[in-house]
C-alpha positions in Angstrom: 0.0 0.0 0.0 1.2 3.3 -1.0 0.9 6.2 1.3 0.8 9.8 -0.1 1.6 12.1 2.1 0.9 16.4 2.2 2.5 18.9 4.5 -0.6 18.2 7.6 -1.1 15.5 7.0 -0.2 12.8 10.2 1.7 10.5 8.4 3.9 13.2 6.8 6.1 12.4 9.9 8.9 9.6 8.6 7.7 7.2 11.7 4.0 7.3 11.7 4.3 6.7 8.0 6.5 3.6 8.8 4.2 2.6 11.6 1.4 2.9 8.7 3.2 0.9 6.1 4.2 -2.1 8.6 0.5 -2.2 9.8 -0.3 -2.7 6.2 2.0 -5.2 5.7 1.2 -7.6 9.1 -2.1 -7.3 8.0 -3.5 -8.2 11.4 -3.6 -5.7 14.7 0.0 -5.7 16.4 0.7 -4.4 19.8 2.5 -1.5 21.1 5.4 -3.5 22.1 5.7 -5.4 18.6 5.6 -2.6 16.5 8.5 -0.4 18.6 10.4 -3.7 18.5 10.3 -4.1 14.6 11.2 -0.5 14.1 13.7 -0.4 16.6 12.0 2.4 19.0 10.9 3.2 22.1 7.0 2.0 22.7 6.4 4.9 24.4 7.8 7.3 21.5 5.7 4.8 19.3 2.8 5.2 21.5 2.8 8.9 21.2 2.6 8.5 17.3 -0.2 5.7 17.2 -2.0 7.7 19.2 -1.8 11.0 17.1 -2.7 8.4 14.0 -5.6 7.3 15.8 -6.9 11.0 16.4 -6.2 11.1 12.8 -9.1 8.5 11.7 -5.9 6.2 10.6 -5.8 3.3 12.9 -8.1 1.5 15.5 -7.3 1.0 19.1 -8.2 -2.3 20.9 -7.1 -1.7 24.8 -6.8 -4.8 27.4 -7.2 -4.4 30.7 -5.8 -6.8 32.5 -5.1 -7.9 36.0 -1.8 -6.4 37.2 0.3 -3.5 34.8 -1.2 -1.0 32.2 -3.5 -2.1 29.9 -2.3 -3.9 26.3 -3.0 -1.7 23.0 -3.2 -3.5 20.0 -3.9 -1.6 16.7 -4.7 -1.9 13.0 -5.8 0.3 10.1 -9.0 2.0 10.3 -11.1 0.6 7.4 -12.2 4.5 6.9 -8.3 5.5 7.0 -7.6 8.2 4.2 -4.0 8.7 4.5 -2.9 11.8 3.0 -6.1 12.7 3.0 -7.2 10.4 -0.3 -8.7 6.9 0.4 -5.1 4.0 0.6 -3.9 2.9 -2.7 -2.3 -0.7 -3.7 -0.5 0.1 -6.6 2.8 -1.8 -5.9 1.0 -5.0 -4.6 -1.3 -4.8 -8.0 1.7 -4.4 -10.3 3.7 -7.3 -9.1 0.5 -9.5 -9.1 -0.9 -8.0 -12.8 2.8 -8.5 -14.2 2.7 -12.1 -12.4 -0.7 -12.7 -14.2 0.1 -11.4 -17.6 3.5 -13.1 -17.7 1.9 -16.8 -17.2 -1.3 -16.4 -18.9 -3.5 -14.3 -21.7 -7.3 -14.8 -20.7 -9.6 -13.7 -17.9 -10.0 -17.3 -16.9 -6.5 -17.6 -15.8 -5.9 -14.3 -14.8 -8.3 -15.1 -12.0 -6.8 -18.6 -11.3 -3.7 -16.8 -10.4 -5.6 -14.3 -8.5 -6.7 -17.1 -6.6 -3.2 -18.9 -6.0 -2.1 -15.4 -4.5 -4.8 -15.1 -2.4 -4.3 -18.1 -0.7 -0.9 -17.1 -0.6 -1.7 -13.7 1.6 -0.7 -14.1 5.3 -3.5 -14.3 8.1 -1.1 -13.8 11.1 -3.7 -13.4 14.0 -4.7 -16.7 14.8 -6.9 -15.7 17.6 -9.2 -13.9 15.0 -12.2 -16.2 13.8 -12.5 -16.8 10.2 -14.9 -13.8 9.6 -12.2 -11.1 11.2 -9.4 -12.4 9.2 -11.1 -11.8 6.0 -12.6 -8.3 7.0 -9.2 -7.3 8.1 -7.5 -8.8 5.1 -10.1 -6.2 2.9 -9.2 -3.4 5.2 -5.4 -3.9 5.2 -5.7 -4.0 1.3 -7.3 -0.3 1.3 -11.2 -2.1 -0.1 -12.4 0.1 3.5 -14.9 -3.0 4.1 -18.7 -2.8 5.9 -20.4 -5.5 6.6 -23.6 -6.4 5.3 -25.6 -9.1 7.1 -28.3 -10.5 4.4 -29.6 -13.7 6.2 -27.5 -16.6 8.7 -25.9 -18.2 6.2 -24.9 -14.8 3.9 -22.6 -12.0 4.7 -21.7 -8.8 2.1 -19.1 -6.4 2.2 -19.8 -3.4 0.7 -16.2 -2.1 -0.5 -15.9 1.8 -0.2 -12.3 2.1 -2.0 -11.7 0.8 -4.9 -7.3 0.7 -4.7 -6.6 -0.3 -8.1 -9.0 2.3 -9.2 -6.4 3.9 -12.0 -5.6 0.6 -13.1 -9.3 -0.6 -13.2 -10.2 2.6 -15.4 -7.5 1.4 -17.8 -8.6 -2.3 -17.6 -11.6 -3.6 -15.9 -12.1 -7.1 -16.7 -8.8 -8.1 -16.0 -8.4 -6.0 -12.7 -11.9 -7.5 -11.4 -11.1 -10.9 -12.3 -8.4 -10.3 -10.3 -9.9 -9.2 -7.3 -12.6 -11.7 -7.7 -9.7 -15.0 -7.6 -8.3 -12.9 -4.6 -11.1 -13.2 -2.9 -11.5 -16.8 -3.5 -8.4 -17.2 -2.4 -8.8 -15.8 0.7 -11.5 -18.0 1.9 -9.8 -20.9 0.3 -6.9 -19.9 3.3 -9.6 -19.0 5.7 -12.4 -21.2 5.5 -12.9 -23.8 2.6 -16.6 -24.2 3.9 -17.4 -20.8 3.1 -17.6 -19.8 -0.4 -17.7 -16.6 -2.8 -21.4 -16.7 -4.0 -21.4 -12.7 -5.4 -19.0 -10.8 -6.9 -20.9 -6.5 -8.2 -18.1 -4.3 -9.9 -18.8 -0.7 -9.6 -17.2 2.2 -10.9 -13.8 2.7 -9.6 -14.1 6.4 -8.7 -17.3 5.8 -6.4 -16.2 2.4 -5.4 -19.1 0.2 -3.6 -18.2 -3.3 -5.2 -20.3 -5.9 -3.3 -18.8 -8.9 -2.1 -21.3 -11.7 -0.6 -20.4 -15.4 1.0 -22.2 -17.8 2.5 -21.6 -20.2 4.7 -20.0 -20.4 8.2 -18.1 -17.3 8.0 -21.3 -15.5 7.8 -22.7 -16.5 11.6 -19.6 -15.2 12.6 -19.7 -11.6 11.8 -19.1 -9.4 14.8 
């Protein structure tokens, strides 16, 4: 994920926009501790800048209270993050996967075929999360800024309001969707085989609002 930055905005600030671009890259919500570890800080200097993101609208807060000590702050991307102001995009993910996809095969078929391959491929690091959280934040981490949906027990949407590849969808639609679409099979392939990918809406990349809809276990989970 690629994160433009302008003069006020929060992650025009070197560390919050490396705290930003390794919470995008775990994928899953990291505590304090973790994060000042893999960046070699201080947790409470990183503490300071998490919280400044989360005033921001850029990351979530979970906060454990526990027994004895302070509480444990986990955090993740906000699925309504707009960093620099402009919703996140994925450009560099997309072009290795596009190049990846054009390079092995010509039709729209395979295209999503390897879409699916790389999707099972993504890492799901939080193996406390059930099957439903993992997907959502594997939509959110990608930039798709997810809602849930609930249609019935057994059915769950996402209505996706950021379309990331949106200058690369406007150039080539089809290809870009199919894509998406294998991703996301993909990803419950990883998840949760039981639960499949039943509906699959483009929209227009510039208002975004793709619908995504499963059914199957996944959907009784949603929180």
């Amino acid at each position: 994920m690629d994160v433009p930055t302008q003069p006020d905005d929060a992650l025009a600030q070197p560390t919050r926009a490396r705290l930003f671009a390794l919470l995008a890259e775990l994928r899953r919500p990291a505590p304090t501790t973790e994060l000042a570890e893999r960046l070699g800080l201080h947790a409470n200097g990183v503490r300071t800048h998490l919280e400044r993101m989360q005033d921001a609208g850029l990351v979530l807060r979970d906060r454990e209270h526990r027994a004895r000590g302070r509480p444990r702050d986990s955090w993740e991307i906000s699925p309504d993050a707009l960093p620099g102001g402009r919703p996140p995009t994925g450009y560099a993910e997309l072009a290795v996967w596009l190049v990846r996809s054009l390079a092995e095969h010509t039709s729209i078929r395979d295209v999503e075929a390897t879409g699916r391959q790389i999707g099972r491929e993504l890492p799901v690091h939080d193996a406390d999360a059930i099957g439903e959280r993992q997907l959502y934040d594997l939509l959110t981490s990608l930039g798709f800024q997810p809602q849930r949906e609930p249609v019935s027990e057994d059915r769950l949407s996402y209505r996706l309001h950021n379309c990331p590849y949106r200058e690369a969808v406007r150039a080539r639609q089809p290809l870009v969707c199919a894509l998406h679409r294998g991703l996301t099979r993909g990803m419950l392939d990883a998840i949760d085989p039981k639960t499949k990918l039943v509906g699959f809406e483009p929209r227009d990349p510039d208002t975004a609002g793709c619908l995504i809809e499963v059914r199957g276990r996944m959907a009784a989970q949603r929180s």
